[in-house]
N, C-alpha and C positions, 0 to 999 in steps of 0.2 A: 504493500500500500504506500511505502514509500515516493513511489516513482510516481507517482499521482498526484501529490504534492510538490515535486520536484518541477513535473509537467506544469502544473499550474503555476510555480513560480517564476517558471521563465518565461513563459507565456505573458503574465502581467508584465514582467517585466521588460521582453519585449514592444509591447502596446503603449506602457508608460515612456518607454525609450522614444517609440516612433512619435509620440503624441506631443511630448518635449523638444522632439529637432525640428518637426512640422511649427508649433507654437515659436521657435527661436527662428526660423528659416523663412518661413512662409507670412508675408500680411493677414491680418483678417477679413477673410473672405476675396481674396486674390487667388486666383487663377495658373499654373503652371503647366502647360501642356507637357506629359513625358513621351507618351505615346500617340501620334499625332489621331484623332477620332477616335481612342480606344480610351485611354486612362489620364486622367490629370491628376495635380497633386493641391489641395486647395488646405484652405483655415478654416474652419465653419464651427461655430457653438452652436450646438442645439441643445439646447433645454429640452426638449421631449422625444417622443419617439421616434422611428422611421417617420418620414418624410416629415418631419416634426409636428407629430400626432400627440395629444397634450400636451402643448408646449406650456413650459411654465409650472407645471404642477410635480412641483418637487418630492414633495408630501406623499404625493401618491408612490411615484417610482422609487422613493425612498423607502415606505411600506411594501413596496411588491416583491422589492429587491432582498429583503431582510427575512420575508417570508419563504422565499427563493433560494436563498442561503440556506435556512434551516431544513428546508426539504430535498434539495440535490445534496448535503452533506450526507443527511441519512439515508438518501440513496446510494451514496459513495460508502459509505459503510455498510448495508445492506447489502450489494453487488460487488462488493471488495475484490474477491474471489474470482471473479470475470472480467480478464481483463478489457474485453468488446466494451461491454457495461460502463466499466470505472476508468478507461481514458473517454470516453465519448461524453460521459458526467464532469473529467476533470476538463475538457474543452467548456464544457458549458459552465461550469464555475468559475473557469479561468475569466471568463470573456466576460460574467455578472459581472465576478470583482473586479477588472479594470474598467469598467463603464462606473461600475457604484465607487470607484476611488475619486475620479473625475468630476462627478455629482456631490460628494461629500465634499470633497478640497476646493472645486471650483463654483459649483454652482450651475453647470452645464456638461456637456459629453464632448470635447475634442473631436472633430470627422475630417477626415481629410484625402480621404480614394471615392473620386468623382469618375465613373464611367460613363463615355462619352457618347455611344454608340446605344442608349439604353436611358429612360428615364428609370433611373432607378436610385434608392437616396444616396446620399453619400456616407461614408461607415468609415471604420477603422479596425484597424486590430484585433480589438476586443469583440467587436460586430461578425468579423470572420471566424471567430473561436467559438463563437454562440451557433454561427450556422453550420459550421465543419461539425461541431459535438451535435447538433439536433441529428443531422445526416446522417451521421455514425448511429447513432440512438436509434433511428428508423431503422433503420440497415440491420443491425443488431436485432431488433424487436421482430424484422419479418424474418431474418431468419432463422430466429430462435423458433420460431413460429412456425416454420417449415419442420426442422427437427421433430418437435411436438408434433405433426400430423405423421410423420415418416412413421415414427412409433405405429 
């Protein structure tokens, strides 16, 4: 169970890294083309969710996030044993805690990978570890689930 926590820590720290050289590098809300119609690199706070879906409501994501904690933990401890399970759980706690670091410290969520090809919002790090570990989660789940009917 180590390695789960290990995962999760580089992970945050990762996200925290990228989220700091973006904030020191980048203006706010400035534009960097990398890949020309594919990916940019931009500054963006959002106070709320994708596409910034209750923005402003701290209170809330602050509660959601804390309740979210307590139950992917004890999912991580529950599913210990599997490692399918407990990286795809330590992706998605990795990814809460560096969005809930961000919201505690700053007041907003740092975003700054803009795809250019795709209305679709702009995220970061911790945004990517949330949807890599849900994917995994699925994946995991239909095919534990396959197993189960093979029986």
């Amino acid at each position: 169970m180590p390695y789960y926590f290990l995962l999760m820590a580089v992970l945050v720290v990762i996200d925290q890294t990228v989220k700091y050289i973006t904030v020191q590098n980048i203006g706010l809300n400035q534009v960097h083309e990398f890949i020309p119609s594919i990916l940019s690199f931009t500054n963006l706070r959002n106070n709320g969710a994708a596409w910034s879906i209750l923005s402003g409501q701290q209170w809330l994501f602050t509660i959601i996030t804390i309740i979210a904690l307590v139950v992917l933990g004890y999912f991580l401890w529950h599913f210990r044993a599997s490692k399918m399970y407990g990286f795809s759980i330590a992706f998605i706690l990795a990814g809460t805690i560096g969005n809930f670091i961000d919201r505690i410290r700053l007041g907003y969520v740092v975003d700054m990978f803009q795809l250019d090809f795709i209305n679709f919002p702009i995220f970061n790090i911790a945004d990517s570890c949330l949807t890599i570990g849900v994917i995994w989660l699925i994946i995991t789940v239909w095919l534990e689930g396959d197993d189960e009917n093979a029986k």
